[in-house]
C-alpha positions as CSV (number, residue, x, y, z in Angstrom):
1,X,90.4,-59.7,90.6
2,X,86.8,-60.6,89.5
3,X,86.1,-59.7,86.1
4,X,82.7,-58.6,86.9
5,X,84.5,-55.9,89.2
6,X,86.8,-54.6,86.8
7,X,85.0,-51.3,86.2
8,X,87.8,-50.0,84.4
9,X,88.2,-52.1,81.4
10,X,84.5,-52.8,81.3
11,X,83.4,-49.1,80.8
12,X,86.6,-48.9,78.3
13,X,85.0,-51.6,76.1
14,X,81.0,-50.1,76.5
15,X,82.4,-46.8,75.7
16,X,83.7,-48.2,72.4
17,X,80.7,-50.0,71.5
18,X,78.3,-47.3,72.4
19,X,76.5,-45.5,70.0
20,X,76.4,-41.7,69.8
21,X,74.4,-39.4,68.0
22,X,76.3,-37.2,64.9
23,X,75.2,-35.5,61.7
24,X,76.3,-36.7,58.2
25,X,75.9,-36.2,54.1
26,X,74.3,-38.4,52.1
27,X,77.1,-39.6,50.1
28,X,75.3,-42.4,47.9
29,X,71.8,-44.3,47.7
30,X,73.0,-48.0,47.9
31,X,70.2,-48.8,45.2
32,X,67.5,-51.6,45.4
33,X,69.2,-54.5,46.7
34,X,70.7,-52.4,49.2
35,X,68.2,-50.1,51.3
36,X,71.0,-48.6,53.3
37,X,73.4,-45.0,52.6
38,X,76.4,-44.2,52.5
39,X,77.3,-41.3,54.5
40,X,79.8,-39.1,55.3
41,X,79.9,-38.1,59.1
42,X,80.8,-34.2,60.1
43,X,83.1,-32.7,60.3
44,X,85.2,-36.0,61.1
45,X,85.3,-38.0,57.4
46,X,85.0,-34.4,55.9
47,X,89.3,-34.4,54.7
48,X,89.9,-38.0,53.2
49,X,91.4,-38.4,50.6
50,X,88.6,-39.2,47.2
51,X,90.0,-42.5,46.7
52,X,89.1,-42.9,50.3
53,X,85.1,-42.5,50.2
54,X,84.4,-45.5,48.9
55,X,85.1,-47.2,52.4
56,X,82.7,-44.7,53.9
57,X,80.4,-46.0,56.2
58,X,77.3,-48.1,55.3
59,X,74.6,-47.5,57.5
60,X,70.9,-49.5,57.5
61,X,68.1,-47.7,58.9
62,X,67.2,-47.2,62.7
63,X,63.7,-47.7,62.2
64,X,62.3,-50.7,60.5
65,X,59.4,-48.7,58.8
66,X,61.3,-46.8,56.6
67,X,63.4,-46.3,54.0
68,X,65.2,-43.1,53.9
69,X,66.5,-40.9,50.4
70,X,67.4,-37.6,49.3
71,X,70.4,-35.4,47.6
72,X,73.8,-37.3,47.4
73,X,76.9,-35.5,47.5
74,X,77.5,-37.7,44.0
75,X,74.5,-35.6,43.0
76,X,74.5,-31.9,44.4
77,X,78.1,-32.1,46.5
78,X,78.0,-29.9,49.3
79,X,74.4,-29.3,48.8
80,X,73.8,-32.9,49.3
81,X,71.3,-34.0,52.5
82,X,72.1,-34.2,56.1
83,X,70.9,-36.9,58.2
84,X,71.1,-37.9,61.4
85,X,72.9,-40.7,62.4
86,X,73.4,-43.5,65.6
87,X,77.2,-44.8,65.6
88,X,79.9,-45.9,67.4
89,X,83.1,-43.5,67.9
90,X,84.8,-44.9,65.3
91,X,82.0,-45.2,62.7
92,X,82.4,-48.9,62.2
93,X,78.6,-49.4,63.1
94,X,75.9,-47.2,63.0
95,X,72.5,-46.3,62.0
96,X,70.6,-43.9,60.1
97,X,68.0,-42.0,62.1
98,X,66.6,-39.5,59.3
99,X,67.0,-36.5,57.4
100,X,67.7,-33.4,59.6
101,X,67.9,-29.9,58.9
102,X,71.4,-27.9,59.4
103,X,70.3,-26.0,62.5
104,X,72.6,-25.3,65.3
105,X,70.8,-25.4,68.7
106,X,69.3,-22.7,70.7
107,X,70.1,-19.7,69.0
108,X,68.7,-16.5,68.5
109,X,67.9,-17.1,64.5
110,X,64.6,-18.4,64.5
111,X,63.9,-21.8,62.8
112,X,61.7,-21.3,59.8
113,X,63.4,-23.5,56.7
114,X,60.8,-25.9,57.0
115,X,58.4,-24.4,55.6
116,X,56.6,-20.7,55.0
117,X,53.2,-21.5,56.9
118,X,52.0,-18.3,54.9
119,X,52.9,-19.6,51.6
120,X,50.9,-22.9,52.6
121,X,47.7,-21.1,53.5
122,X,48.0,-19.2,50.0
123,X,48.3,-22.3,48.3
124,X,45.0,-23.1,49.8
125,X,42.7,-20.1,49.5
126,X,43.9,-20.2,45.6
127,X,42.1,-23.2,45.1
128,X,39.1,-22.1,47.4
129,X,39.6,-25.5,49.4
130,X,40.6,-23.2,53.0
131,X,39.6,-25.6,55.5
132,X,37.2,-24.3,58.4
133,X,40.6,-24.6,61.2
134,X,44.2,-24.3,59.8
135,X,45.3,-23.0,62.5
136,X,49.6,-22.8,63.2
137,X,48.8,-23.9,66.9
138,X,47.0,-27.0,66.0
139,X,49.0,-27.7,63.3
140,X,51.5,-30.8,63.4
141,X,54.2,-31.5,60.2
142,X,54.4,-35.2,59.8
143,X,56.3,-34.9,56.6
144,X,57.9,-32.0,54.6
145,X,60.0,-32.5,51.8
146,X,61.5,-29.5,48.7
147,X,64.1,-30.5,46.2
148,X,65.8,-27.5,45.2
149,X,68.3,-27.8,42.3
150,X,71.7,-26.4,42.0
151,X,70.1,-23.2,40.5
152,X,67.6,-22.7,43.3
153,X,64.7,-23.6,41.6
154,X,62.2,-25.5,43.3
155,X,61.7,-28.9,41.4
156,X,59.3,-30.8,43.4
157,X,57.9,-31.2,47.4
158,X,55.8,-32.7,49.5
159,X,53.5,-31.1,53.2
160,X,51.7,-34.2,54.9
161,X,50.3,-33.0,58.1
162,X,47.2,-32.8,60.0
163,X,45.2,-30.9,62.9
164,X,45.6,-32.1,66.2
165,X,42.0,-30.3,67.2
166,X,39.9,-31.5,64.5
167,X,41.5,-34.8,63.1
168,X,41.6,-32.7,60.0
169,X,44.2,-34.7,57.1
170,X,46.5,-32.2,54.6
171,X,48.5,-33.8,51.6
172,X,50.2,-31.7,48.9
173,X,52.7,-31.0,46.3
174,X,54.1,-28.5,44.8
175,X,53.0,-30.0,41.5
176,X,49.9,-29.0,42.4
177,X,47.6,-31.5,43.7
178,X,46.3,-32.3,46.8
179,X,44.1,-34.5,49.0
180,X,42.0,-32.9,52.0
181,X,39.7,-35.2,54.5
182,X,38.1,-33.1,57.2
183,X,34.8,-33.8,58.6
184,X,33.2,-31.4,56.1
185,X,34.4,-32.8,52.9
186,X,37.1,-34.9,51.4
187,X,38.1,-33.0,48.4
188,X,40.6,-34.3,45.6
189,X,42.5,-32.0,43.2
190,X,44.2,-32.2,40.3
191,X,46.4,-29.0,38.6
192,X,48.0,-26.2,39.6
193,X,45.1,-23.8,38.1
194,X,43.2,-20.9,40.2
195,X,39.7,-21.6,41.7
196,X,39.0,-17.7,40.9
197,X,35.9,-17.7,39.3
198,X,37.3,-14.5,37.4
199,X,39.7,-16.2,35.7
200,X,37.0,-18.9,34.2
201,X,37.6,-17.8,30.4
202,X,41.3,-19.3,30.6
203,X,39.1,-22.4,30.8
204,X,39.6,-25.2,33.9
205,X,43.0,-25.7,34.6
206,X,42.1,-28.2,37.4
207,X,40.4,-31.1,38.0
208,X,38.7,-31.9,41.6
209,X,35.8,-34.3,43.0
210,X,34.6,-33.0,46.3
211,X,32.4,-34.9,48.5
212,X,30.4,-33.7,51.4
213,X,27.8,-36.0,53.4
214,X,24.9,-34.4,50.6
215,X,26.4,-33.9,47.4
216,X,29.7,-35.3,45.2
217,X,30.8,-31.9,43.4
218,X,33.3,-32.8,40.4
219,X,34.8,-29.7,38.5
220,X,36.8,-30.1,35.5
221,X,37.4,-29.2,31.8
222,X,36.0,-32.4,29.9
223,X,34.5,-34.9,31.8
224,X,35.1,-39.0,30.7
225,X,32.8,-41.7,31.1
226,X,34.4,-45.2,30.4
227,X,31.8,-47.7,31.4
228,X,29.7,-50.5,29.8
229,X,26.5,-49.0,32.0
230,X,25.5,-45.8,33.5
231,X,23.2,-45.6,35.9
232,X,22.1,-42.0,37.6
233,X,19.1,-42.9,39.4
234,X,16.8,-45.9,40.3
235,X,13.4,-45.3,38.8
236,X,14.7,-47.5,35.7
237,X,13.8,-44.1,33.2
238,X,15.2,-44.3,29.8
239,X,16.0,-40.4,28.8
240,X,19.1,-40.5,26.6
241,X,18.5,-41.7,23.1
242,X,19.7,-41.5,19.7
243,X,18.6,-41.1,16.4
244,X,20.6,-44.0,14.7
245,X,19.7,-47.7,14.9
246,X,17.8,-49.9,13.3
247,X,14.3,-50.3,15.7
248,X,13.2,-47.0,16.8
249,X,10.9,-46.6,19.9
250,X,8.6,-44.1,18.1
251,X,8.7,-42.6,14.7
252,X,7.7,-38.8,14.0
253,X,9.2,-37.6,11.7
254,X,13.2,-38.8,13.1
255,X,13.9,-42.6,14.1
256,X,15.1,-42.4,18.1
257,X,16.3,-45.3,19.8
258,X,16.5,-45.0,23.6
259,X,19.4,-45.9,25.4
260,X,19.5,-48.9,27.1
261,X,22.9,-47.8,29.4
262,X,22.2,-45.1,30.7
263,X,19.4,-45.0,33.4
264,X,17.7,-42.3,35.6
């Protein structure tokens, strides 16, 4: 029989070496010199023996540009990350595709653990930066990220996103800052602290540069300088001075030496 028309072993052998699409637990970050995971497919790899998961599979990533992490099972257990992953029946080779929520399919739950869109336009209006159109419908998640510990506690995330309308950029953390670029402004900020004008005797708890086409607006409790020269304007004026030195400009009454760094 020719080879090429032995349909029966051939598909035999492609259907071994075909790669199909599970879910798995981050068992271990391989470290630096190794950018792949460990993982432990479900529910297949879930009853091995312990001294058995050190010959769980070792997967690279499925797309070059990335390099993917999160909770280990050597960290957090059962509470560890699932990813997606690209292998062959028997897990000998296989890829990771990314992190994946635990979602099962079309049911009649609805699918809200990524994130409270609510809670996101609260954050904003608390720091009076509300863009003009943060719409849910023009709204696409690019990345979105929330380490809970094993207590519940939130101990750090991460929203990237951006409107698919206006072009409009979102980037921020639960740590409290956050980068904005819309056509308006492009507004930086620093600290978790209110924007409520009410609360101004707690002091600035916040620091922000905001910059419009007109105006550069920076808000914060002490302002730094840490330059050899200053310059605010360019008519060359001299109105900063002091009244030590050793040549004053003009004497009445108190030496004052003007500046010679800081120009208007």
């Amino acid at each position: 029989m020719n080879p090429y028309m032995d349909f029966e072993n051939k598909y035999d052998k492609i259907d071994s070496l075909s790669l199909r699409f599970y879910k798995a637990r981050i068992y271990e970050n391989m470290g630096p010199k190794d950018l792949r995971l460990r993982v432990r497919p479900l529910p297949f790899l879930l009853d091995i023996p312990k001294a058995e998961e050190k010959n769980l599979p070792v997967y690279p990533m499925f797309f070059s540009d990335q390099i993917i992490k999160g909770k280990t099972e050597k960290d957090s257990g059962s509470q560890a990350d699932i990813v997606s992953i690209l292998a062959t029946p028997d897990f000998d080779k296989g890829y990771v595709v990314g992190l994946t929520q635990n979602f099962e399919g079309n049911l009649e739950k609805a699918s809200n653990a990524l994130f409270d869109f609510n809670a996101i336009k609260n954050y904003l209006s608390k720091r009076s930066v509300y863009p003009t159109d943060f719409t849910y419908d023009n709204l696409t998640v690019q990345h979105w990220h929330e380490n809970v510990d094993k207590e519940g506690k939130v101990t750090g995330g991460l929203l990237e996103c951006f409107n698919i309308k206006t072009g409009d950029k979102f980037l921020m953390s639960t740590q409290g800052w956050l980068l904005i670029l819309t056509k308006e402004k492009v507004l930086i900020r620093c600290g978790s602290g209110s924007s409520d004008p009410s609360q101004a005797m707690a002091g600035k708890l916040f620091s922000a540069i905001e910059m419009t086409p007109s105006k550069i607006k920076m808000s914060s409790k002490t302002i730094e300088f840490d330059a050899d020269a200053v310059r605010l304007g360019n008519r060359g004026l001299k109105l900063l001075g002091t009244t030590a030195g050793l040549i004053p400009v003009s004497v009445e009454g108190q030496s004052f030496i003007a500046s010679q760094q800081v120009t208007f």
